[in-house]
C-alpha positions in Angstrom: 12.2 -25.6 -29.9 12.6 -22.7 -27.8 9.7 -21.1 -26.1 8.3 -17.9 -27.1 6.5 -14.8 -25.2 3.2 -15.6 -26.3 3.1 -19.4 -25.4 4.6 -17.6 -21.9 1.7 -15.5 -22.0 -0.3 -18.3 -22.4 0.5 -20.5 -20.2 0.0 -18.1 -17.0 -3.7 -17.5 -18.7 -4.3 -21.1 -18.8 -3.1 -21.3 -14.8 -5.9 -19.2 -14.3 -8.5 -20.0 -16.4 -8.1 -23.7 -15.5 -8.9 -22.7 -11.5 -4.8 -23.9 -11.0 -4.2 -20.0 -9.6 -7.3 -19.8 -8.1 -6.8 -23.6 -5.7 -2.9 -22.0 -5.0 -4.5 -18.7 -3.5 -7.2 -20.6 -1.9 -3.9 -22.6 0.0 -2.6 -19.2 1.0 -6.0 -17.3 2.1 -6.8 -20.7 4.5 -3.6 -19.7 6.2 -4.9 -16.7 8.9 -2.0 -15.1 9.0 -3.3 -11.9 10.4 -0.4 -10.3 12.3 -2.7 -8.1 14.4 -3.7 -10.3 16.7 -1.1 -12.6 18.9 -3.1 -16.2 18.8 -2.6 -16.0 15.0 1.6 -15.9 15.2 2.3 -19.5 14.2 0.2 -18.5 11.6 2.9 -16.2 10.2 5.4 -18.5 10.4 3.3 -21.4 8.4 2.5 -19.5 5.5 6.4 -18.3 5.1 8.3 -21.5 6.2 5.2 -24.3 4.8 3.0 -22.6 2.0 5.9 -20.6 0.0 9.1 -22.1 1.1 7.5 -25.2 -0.7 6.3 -23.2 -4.4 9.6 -21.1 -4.2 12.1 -24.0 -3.7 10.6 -26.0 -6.4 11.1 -23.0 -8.8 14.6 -23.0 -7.6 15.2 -20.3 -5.4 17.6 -20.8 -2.3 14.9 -19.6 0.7 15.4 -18.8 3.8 13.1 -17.6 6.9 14.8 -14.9 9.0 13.7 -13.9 12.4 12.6 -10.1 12.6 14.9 -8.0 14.3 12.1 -6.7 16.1 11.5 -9.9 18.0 7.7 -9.2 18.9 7.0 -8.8 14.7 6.3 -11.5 12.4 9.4 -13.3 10.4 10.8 -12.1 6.9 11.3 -14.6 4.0 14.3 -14.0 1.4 14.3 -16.2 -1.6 17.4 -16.2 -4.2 17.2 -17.5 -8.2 20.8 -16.7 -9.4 21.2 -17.3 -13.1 24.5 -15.0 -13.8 26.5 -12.1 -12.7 26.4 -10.4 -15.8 22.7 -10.5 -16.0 20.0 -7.8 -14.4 19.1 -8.2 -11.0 15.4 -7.8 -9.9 14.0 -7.1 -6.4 10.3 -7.9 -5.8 8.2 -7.7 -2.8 5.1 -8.3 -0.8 3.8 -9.3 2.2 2.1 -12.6 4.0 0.5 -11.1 6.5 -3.2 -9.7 6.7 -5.3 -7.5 8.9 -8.0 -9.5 11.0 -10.5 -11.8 10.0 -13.3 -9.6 10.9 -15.4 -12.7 10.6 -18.3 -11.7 12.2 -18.9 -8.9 9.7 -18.7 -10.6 6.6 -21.9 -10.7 4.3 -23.8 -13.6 4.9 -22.1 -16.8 3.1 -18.6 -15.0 3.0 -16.0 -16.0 5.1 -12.5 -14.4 5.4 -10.3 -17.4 4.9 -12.3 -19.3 2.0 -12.4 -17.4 -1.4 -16.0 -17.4 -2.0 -17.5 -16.6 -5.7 -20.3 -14.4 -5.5 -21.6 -11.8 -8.5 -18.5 -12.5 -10.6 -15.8 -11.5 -7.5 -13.7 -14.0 -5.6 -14.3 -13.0 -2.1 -11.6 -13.6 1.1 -8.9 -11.9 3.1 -5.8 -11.4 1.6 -7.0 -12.1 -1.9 -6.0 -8.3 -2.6 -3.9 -7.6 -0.1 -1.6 -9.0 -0.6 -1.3 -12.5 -1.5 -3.6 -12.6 -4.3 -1.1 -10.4 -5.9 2.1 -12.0 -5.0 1.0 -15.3 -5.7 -0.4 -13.6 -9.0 3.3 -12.1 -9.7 4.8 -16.0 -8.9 2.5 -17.8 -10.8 3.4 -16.0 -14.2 7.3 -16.8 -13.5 6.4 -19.9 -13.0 4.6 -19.9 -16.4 8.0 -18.3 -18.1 10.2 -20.8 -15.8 8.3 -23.6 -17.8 8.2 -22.1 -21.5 11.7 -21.1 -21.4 13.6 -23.3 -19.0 15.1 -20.1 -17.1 14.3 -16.8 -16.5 17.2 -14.8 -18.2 17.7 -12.4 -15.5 18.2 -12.7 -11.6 15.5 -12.3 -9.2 15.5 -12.1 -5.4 12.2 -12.1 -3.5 11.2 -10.3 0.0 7.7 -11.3 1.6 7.7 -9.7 5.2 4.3 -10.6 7.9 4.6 -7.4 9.2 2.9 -4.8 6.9 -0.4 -4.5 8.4 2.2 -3.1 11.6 4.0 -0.6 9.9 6.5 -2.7 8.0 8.0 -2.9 11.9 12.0 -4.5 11.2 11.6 -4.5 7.7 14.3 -1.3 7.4 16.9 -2.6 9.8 16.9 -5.9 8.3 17.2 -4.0 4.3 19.7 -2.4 5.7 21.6 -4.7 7.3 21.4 -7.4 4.3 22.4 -4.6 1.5 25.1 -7.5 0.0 22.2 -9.9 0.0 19.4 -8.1 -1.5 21.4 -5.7 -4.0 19.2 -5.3 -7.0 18.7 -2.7 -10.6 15.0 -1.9 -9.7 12.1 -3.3 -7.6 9.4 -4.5 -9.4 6.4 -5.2 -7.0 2.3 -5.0 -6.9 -0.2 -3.8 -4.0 -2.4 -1.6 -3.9 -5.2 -0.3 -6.5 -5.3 0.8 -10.2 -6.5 4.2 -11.0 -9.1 2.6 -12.9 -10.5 -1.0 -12.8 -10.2 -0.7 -15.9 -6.8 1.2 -16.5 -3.3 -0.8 -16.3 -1.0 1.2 -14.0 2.0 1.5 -12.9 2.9 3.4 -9.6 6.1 5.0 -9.6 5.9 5.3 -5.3 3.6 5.6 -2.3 2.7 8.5 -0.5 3.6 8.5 3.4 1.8 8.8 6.5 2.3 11.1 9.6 0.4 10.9 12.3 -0.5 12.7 15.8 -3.2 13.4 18.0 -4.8 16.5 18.8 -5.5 16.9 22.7 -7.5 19.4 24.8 -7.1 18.6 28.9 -9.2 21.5 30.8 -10.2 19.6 34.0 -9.1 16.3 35.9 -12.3 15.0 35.6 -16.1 15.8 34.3 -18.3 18.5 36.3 -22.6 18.2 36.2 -24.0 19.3 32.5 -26.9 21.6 34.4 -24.6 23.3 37.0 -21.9 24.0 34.4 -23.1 24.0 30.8 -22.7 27.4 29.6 -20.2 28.2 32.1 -17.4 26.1 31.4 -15.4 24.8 28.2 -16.4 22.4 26.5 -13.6 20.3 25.5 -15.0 18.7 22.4 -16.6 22.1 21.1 -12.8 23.7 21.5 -11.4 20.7 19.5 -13.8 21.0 16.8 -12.9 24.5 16.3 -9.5 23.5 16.0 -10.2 21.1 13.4 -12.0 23.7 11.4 -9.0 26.0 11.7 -6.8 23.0 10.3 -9.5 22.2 7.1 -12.1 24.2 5.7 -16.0 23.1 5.1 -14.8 21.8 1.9 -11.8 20.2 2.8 -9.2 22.6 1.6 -6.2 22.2 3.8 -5.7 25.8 5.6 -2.1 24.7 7.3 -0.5 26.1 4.1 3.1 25.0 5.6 1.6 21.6 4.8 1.5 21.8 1.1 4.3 21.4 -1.8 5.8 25.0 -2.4 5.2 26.5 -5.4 2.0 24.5 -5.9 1.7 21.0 -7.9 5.3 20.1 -9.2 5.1 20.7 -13.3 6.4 17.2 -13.6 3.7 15.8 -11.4 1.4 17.7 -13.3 2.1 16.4 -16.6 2.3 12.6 -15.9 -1.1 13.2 -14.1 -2.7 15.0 -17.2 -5.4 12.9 -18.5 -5.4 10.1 -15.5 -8.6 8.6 -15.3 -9.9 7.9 -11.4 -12.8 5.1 -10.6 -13.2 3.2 -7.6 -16.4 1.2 -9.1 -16.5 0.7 -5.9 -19.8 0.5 -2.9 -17.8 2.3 -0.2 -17.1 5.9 -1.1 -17.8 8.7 -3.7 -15.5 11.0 -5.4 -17.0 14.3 -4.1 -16.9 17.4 -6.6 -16.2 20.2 -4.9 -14.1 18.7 -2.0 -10.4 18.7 -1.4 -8.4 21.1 -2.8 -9.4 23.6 -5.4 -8.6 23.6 -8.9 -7.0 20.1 -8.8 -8.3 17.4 -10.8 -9.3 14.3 -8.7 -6.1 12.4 -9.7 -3.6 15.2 -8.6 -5.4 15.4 -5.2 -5.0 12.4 -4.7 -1.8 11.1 -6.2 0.4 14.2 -6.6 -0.9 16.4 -3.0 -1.5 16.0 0.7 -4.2 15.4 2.8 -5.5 15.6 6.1 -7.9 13.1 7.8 -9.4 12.7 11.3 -9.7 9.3 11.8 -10.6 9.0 15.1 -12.1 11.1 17.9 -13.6 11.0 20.8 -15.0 13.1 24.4 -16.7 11.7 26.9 -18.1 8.3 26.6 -20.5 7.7 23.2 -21.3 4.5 24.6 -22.7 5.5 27.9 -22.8 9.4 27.8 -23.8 10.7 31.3 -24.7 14.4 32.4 -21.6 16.0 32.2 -19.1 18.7 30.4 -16.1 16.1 29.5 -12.8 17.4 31.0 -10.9 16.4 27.6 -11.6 15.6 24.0 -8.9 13.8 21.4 -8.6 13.4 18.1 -6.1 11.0 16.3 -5.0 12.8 12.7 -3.4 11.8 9.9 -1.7 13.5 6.8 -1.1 11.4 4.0 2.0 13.5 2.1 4.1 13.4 -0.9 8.0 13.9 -1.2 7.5 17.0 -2.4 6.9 18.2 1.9 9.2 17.7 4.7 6.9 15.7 7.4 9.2 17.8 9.9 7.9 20.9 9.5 4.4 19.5 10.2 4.1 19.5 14.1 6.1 22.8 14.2 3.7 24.7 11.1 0.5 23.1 12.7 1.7 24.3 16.2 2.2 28.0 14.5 -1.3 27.5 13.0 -3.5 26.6 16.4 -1.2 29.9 18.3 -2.2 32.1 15.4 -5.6 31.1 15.3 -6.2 31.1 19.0 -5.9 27.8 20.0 -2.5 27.5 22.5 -4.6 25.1 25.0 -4.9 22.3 22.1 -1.8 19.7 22.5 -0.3 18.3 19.5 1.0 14.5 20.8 2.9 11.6 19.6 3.3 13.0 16.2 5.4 11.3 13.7 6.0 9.7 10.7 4.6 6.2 10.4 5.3 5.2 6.6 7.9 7.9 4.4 6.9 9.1 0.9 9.0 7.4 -1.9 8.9 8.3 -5.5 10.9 7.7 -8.9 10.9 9.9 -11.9 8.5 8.7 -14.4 11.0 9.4 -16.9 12.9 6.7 -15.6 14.3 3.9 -18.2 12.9 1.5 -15.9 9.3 2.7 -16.2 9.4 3.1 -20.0 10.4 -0.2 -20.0 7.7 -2.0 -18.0 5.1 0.1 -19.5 6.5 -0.8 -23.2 6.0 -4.4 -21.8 2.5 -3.9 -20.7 1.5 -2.5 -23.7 3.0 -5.0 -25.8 0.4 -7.4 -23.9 -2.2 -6.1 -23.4 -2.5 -3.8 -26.8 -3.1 -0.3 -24.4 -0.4 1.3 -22.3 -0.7 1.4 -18.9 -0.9 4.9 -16.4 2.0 5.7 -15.0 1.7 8.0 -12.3 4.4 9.5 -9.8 2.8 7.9 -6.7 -0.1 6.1 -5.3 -2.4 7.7 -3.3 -1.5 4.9 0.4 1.9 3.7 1.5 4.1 1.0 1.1 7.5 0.5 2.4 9.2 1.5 -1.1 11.2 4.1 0.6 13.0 1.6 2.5 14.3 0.0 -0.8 15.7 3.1 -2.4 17.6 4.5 0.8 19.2 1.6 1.4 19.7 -0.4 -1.9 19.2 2.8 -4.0 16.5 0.9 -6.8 13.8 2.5 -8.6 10.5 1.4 -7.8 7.8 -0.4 -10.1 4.2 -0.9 -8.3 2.2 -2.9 -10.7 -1.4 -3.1 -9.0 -3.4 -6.3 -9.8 -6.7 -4.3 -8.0 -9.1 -1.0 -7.6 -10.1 1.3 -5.4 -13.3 -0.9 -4.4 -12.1 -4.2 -3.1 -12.7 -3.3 0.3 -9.5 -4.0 1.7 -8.8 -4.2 5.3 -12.6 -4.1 6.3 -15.0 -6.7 5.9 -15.9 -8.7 2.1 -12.5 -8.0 1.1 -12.5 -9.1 -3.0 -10.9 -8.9 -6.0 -12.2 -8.9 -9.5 -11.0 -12.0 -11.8 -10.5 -10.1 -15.2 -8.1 -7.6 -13.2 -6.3 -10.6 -11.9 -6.5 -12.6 -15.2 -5.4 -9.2 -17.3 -2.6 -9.4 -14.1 -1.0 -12.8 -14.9 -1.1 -12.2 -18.7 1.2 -8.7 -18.4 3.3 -9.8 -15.3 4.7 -13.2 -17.6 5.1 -10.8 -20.3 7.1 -8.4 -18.3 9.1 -11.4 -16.9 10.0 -12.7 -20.3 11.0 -9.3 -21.5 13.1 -9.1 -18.4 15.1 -12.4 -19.7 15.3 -11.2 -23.0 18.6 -8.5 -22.9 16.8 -5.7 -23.5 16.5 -4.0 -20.2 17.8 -0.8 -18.8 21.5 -1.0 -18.1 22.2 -2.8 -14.8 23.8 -1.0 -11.5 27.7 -0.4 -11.9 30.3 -0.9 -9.1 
């Protein structure tokens, strides 16, 4: 008899409830492939060429490992399943690599590379981000691969080890393998809900440009008693400068920064009603800060903002007697497509001359991740969340963008897809610091709508494939 959605369905729940997903992940989180740190390199390589080559090939994709083309970065895996021409053609993507271990400031009886149960969380590095949710997305095609006998639609796979370094090769190598990676839409997960409790679907990313802020008065520091009061103080100019850039409540006052016009009416209305929650024990959602009269979602998903994330003057771990001769501060502006990062050096540089800042340097500013972004509205999205909703009996959230980056953009300049970012996590796993987690009924809720959404995929009914 031929399968149906809901034994589909089914079987993925049954990989997870039986602990089947949870030993695969366990196989992939033991691997420490953290590409920040050079003695973990093979590592990259094993989990790409021994852990997935392995699962792929024996769900019959043609894989193969390519070297970066930025030779110091980790390798990038493509895998092939080619069931017709005439049938849609699916892009998805993640990554294998991690940030580091950290291992010496996990909570007591956590460890980084063994997924630990504690208080109803599976606890580990990577479980989140990102190969709990890649392995997550495989392990419900695998569950329609084995209901139906095929998938009904063609899929091609990209898992880079580069992410946590900026995605470094990952555009040269899309671009120069358009013919191999063509594809109708990208359907991918990382990231957070908006809501543990809220499917969601992310339409895009924001980006992220970056620079430092630098005041140099002296070639080196002069005695706190002879010259305190009589000299500038480095660190008190920079702080200045900062409160020039950002009021006491965190409005952004570099209005050059911000989308003209205000929030985008289209922005607006898919962000009408969007629940936030991190549920998380890192962070609160402040009332009162960030800009003023947005809701919490549209500050975050549909405007720009500006964090200091480092700075320093002098030495905080052995201060001595003196005025410091420089202070730095290394800034970042998280920013939507609806602002050219361009025009951010040259406005901020405006800014600090208007306000009376010309000694403070703006350095090594640029763009480290672009902004990316599909329409709502397009058939794509409708679509997926149809499918979702089918599932799981509630629609998901669709919203223009999420709040961090991915590498989407790279994907629609250069094979011109729509992106679909289908988070299996929220706001609170504490991803890229130490007790990294993620929450079984999000992944289990994951499986279930990701086998549905592959089955609907093989089914004929989606969006009209790429012409030409």
């Amino acid at each position: 008899m031929p399968g149906t959605r809901e034994a589909a369905i089914a079987r993925a729940t049954q990989l997870f409830d039986s602990g089947t997903f949870r030993a695969t992940l366990q196989e992939l989180v033991a691997i420490p492939s953290t590409s920040q740190e050079e003695a973990h390199r093979p590592d990259l390589d094993r989990y790409l060429d021994g852990a997935l080559r392995a699962w792929l090939e024996r769900l019959g994709f043609a894989v193969t490992v390519h070297q970066n083309p930025r030779p110091a970065l980790g390798p990038i895996l493509t895998a092939t399943r080619h069931e017709g021409d005439g049938l849609p053609t699916v892009i998805t993507y993640g990554h294998g690599d991690t940030v580091r271990g950290l291992e010496d400031q996990w909570s007591p009886g956590l460890s980084p590379w063994t997924i630990t149960e504690k208080d109803g969380k599976w606890y580990g590095r990577g479980v989140v981000d990102n190969k709990g949710q890649h392995a997550l997305n495989l392990a419900a095609l695998e569950a329609v691969l084995e209901e139906r006998g095929r998938l009904g639609f063609n899929l091609k796979l990209v898992i880079e080890t580069a992410e946590e370094r900026g995605s470094g090769g990952l555009r040269e190598f899309v671009a120069a393998n358009k013919a191999l990676l063509a594809a109708d839409v990208l359907i991918g997960s990382d990231g957070p809900r908006v809501d543990p409790e809220v499917p969601t679907i992310k339409c895009g990313t924001r980006g992220t440009f970056h620079f430092d802020l630098v005041v140099n008065l002296r070639p080196g520091g002069v005695h706190s008693g002879h010259w305190g009061g009589l000299t500038r103080d480095p660190a008190i100019i920079l702080a200045h400068a900062l409160g020039a850039i950002m009021d006491r409540n965190g409005k952004i006052l570099v209005r050059d920064w911000l989308p003209k016009g205000g929030l985008p009416p289209a922005v607006k209305r898919a962000l009408e009603g969007c629940p936030l929650g991190g549920a998380g024990e890192a962070a609160t959602i402040d009332e009162g800060w960030g800009e003023p009269g947005l809701t919490p979602a549209e500050k975050i998903y549909g405007w720009n903002s500006f964090i200091v994330l480092a700075m320093i003057s002098g030495k905080p771990d052995g201060p001595v007697n003196a005025v410091a001769p420089n202070a730095r501060a290394h800034c970042q502006i998280r920013y939507t497509v609806d602002t050219d990062p361009a025009t951010f050096a040259p406005a901020l540089r405006r800014h600090l001359d208007a306000a009376g800042f010309p000694e403070v340097a703006i350095e090594n500013a640029g763009v480290r991740m672009p902004a990316s972004r599909t329409d709502p509205a397009n058939p794509w999205v409708g679509f997926a969340a149809d499918s979702i909703a089918r599932t799981l009996n509630r629609r998901p959230q669709v919203i223009p963008n999420a709040s961090g980056g991915l590498p989407g953009d790279v994907f629609v300049d250069h094979l011109g897809v729509p992106l679909l970012w289908i988070p299996h996590s929220y706001n609170g796993c504490k991803q890229h610091g130490p007790d990294e987690h993620a929450i079984p009924a999000i992944l289990r809720e994951g499986i279930a709508m990701m086998a549905g959404l592959w089955w609907d995929l093989g089914e004929g009914k989606a969006p009209s494939t790429r012409k030409g």
